[in-house]
N, C-alpha and C positions, 0 to 999 in steps of 0.2 A: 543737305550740306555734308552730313558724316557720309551717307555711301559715295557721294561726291571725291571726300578726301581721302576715303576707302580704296576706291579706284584709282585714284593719282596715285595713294601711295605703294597698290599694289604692282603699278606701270614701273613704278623707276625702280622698286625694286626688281624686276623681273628682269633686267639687263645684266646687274650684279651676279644676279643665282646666276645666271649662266654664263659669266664672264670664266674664262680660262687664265691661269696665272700665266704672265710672261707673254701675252696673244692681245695686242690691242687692232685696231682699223689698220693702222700704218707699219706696225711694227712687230719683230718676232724676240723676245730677250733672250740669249743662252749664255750659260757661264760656262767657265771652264778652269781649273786649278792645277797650276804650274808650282814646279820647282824653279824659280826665279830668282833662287839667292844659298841654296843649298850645292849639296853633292852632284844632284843631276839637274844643275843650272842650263848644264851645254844642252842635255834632251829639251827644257823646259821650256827654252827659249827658242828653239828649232819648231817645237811643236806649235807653240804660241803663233808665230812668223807665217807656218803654213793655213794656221787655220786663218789670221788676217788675209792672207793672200785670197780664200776662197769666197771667204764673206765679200771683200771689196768687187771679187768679180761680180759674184752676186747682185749685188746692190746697182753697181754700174751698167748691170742688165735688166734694172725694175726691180728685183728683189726676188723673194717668196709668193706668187698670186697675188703680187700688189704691194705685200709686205719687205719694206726693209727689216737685215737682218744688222741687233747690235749683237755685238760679242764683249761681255767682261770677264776679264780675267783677275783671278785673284794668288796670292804667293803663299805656299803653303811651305818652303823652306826643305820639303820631305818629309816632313813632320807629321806622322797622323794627326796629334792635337791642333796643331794652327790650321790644317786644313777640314777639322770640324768646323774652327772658327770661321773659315775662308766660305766654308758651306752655307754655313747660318747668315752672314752675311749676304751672298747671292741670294739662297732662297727668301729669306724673312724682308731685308729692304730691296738689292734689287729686282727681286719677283722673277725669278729666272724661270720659262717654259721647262728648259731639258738643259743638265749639264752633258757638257759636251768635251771628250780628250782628257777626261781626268787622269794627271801620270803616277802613278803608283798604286801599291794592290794593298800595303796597311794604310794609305790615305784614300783610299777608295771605301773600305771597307769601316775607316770610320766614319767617311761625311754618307753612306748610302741612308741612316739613319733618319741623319735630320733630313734628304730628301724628301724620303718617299713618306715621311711624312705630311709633307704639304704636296705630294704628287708630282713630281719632280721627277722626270727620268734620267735613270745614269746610262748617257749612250755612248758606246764606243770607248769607253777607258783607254786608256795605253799603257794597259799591261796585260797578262797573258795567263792570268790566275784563272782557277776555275770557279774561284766565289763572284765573277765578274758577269756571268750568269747561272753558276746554282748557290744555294738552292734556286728554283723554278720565282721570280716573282716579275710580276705585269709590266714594270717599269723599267727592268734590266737588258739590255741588249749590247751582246760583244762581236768582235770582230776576228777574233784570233787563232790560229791555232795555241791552244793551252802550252804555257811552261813544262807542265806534265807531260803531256802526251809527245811536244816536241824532242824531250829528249828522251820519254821512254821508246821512242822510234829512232832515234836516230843513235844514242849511245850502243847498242848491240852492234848494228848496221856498220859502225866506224872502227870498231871493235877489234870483230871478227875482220875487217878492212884490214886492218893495219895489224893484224895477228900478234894485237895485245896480252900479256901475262897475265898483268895484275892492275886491277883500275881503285882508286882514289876519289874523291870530291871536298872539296872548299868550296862552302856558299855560307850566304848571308843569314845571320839568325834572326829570321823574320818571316812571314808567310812569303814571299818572293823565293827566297835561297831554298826553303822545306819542299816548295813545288818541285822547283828542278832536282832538288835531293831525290825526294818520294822517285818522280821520274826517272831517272839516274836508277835507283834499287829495282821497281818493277821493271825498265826494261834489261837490264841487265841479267835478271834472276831468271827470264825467259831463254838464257843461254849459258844456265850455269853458274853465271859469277855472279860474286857479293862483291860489296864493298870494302877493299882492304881495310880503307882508314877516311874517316870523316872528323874534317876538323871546320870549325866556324870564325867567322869574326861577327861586330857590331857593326850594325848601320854608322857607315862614316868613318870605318876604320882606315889607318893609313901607313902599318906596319902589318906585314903579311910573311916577315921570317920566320916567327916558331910554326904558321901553319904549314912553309913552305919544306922546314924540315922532318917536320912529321912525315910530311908525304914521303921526301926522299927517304927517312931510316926504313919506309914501308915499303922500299923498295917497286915503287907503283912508275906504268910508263904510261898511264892511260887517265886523264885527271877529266872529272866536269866540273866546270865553273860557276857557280850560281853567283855572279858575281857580274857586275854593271861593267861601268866606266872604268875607274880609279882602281877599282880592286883587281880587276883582269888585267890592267897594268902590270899595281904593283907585284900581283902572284907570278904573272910571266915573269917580270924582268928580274923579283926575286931568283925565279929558277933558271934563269939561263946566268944567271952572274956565280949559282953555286955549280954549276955544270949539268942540274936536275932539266933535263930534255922528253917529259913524256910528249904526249897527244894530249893536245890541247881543244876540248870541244865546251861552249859558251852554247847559249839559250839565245834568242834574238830580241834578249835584253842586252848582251854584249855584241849583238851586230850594228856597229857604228864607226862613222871615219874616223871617229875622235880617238879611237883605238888607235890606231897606227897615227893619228896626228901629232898624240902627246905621246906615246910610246915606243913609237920609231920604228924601225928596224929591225929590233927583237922581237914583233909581235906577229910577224912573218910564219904562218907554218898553222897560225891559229882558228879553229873551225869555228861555225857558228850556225843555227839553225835561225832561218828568216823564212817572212812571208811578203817579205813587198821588197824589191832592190833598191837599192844606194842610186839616186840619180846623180850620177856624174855628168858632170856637164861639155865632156866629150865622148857621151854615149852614143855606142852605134845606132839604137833607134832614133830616129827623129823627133817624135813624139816628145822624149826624155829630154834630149838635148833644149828644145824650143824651152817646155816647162822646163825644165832647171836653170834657161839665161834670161827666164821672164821675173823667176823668183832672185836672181843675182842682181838683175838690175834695179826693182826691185829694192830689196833691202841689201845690197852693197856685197853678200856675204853669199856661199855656194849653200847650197842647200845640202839635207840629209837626209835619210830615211826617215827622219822623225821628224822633219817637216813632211814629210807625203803624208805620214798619221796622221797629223793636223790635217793636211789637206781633204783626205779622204775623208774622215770622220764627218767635219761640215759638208762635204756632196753627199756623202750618203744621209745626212741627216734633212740637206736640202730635196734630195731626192725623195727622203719619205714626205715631208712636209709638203711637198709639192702635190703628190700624189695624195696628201689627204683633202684633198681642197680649200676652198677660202674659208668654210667652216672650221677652220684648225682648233679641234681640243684635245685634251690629251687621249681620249677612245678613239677621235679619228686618224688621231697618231699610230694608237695601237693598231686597229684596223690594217692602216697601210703598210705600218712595217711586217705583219705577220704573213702580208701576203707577198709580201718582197724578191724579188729576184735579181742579186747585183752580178753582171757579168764581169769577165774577167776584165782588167784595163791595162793603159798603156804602162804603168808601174810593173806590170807581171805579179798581179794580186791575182788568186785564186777565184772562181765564180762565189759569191757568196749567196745562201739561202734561208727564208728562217719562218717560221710558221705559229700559228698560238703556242705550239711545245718546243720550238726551238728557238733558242736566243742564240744559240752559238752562227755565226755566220759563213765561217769555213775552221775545217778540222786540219787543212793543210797544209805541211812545210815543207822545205827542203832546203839544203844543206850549202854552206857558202866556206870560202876559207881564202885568208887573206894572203895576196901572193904578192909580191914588189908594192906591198903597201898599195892595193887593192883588191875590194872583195870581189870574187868572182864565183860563180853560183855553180856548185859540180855537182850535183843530182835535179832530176827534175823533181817535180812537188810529187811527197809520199803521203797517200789517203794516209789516214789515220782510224783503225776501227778500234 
């Protein structure tokens, strides 16, 4: 009778040891943590929208190898603290496989924690930090060209353009603004110039005149923005109401329609470095058009680039998932992503690649600038070494 209940009990436990979090028969869980009620409400909810759109095609196609996929989202406000809590909550009750579109790089950087400690992958972020894959760990996989590198490549490059004197930068005091800063200095310093004058504000700031006069007494005609939404508003329309008219170049954190939606007409003139375009929904390719009046009809509302984030993020994460097979755990995860080869798509997203040593997916960008209150893309994409 004992080796009897020996072996019964070592059978039912034997399903358990090898159960994967978030991987049942039927189903696949992923979380994902929006800004749903903060500063970048307008990204939070784009992004959210897109990934709905891709999961529901999914599902309405059979799913994952059989598996439907659920998507929960949870509201971090932009807040690194609530979006630990947003974390602990996905991982600990509902057993999330892999977070998925996490929007910000200090709420990124604080829920990576309590992931990976229950194994939890942070895939695809939506932001453009280098801590989004280094340090090097198992679980991490991004999509972007870095804040860094995009403007340490493209500030010289727009510079020398525009046969600028004296360049400037206002960004955000936070690992988001210090990227594009750092960026902003190394590439700059490769052609001579320093930074006349760096001035900052606070997450969620919404008065931007004393930095806006700094820049002007500094006499700068060449500014980078480390600055989102709201702030690349308020700084423009700051400077065009004192008469301060530099060159205006943003990270593709400030590549969004929401810029000229709420900012008008003044925001005309302003660059911005992207890796996937604005689907306007009388874009000449087809492709774009179709998806952006499938997403309008849809949810009522045009789409943005930060819906395509969303959207991408879930196909390429369906796409690894798929290619791990019906075996899905988190090594067959690994497995499949390392071996990955994403080609370019009808978004005008770069080929993406990534190996045991690389988590980065593509290193490149190129350069956009708003003209009659739309972005149009004036450089082709610039490798990044």
């Amino acid at each position: 009778m004992r080796k009897t209940l020996t072996t019964l009990a070592l059978a039912l436990a034997a399903p358990l040891a090898l159960a994967t979090q978030g991987v049942t028969k039927d189903e696949i869980v992923v979380g994902s943590i929006q800004d749903l009620s903060g500063p970048l409400a307008g990204f939070g909810k784009q992004v959210r929208l897109g990934m709905m759109l891709r999961v529901d095609e999914a599902n309405e196609q059979g799913g994952v190898n059989g598996r439907k996929l659920r998507l929960v989202v949870e509201d971090s406000a932009y807040d690194p603290r609530k979006a630990v809590l947003a974390a602990q909550k996905l991982v600990n009750q509902d057993k999330i496989f892999a977070m998925v579109a996490h929007i910000g790089t200090a709420q990124n950087m604080a829920a990576m924690p309590v992931q990976f400690e229950k194994n939890v992958f942070n895939f695809f972020p939506v932001t453009a930090a280098r801590q989004m894959y280094e340090p090097f760990h198992r679980l991490k996989y991004s999509f972007a060209a870095t804040y860094y590198d995009q403007i340490r490549v493209a500030a010289p490059m727009l510079y020398k353009e525009k046969g600028a004197k004296k360049a400037c930068t206002i960004y955000q005091d936070d690992e988001f603004g210090l990227e594009v800063m750092r960026g902003a200095e190394a590439g700059l310093k490769t052609i001579g110039v320093e930074l006349a004058e760096k001035t900052t504000f606070k997450r969620g700031a919404t008065d931007f005149s004393s930095q806006v006069a700094r820049m002007k007494a500094a006499g700068c005609d060449f500014v980078v923005l480390g600055t989102i939404i709201r702030e690349t508003i308020g700084t423009i329309a700051e400077s065009r109401k004192t008469g301060f008219n530099p060159t205006f170049l943003g990270s593709s954190a400030s590549y969004t329609d929401l810029i000229h939606k709420l900012g008008g007409k003044a925001m005309d003139g302003l660059y911005a470095t992207m890796t996937v375009q604005h689907p306007y929904l009388d874009d000449t390719s087809q492709p774009i058009r179709f998806w952006a009046n499938k997403y309008k009809t849809k949810f009522n509302e045009d789409p943005t680039v930060f819906s395509v984030y969303g959207y991408l993020a879930i196909e390429n994460f369906i796409r690894a998932a798929t290619k791990a097979g019906a075996s899905l755990t988190t090594d067959s995860f690994i497995k499949a992503m390392d071996t990955m080869v994403v080609p370019p798509d009808f978004f005008g997203s770069a080929e993406m690649t990534f190996s045991p040593t690389k988590r980065l997916g593509s290193n490149a960008s190129r350069l956009s600038k708003l003209e009659n209150s739309r972005w149009k893309a004036v450089t082709e994409y610039f490798k990044i070494n």
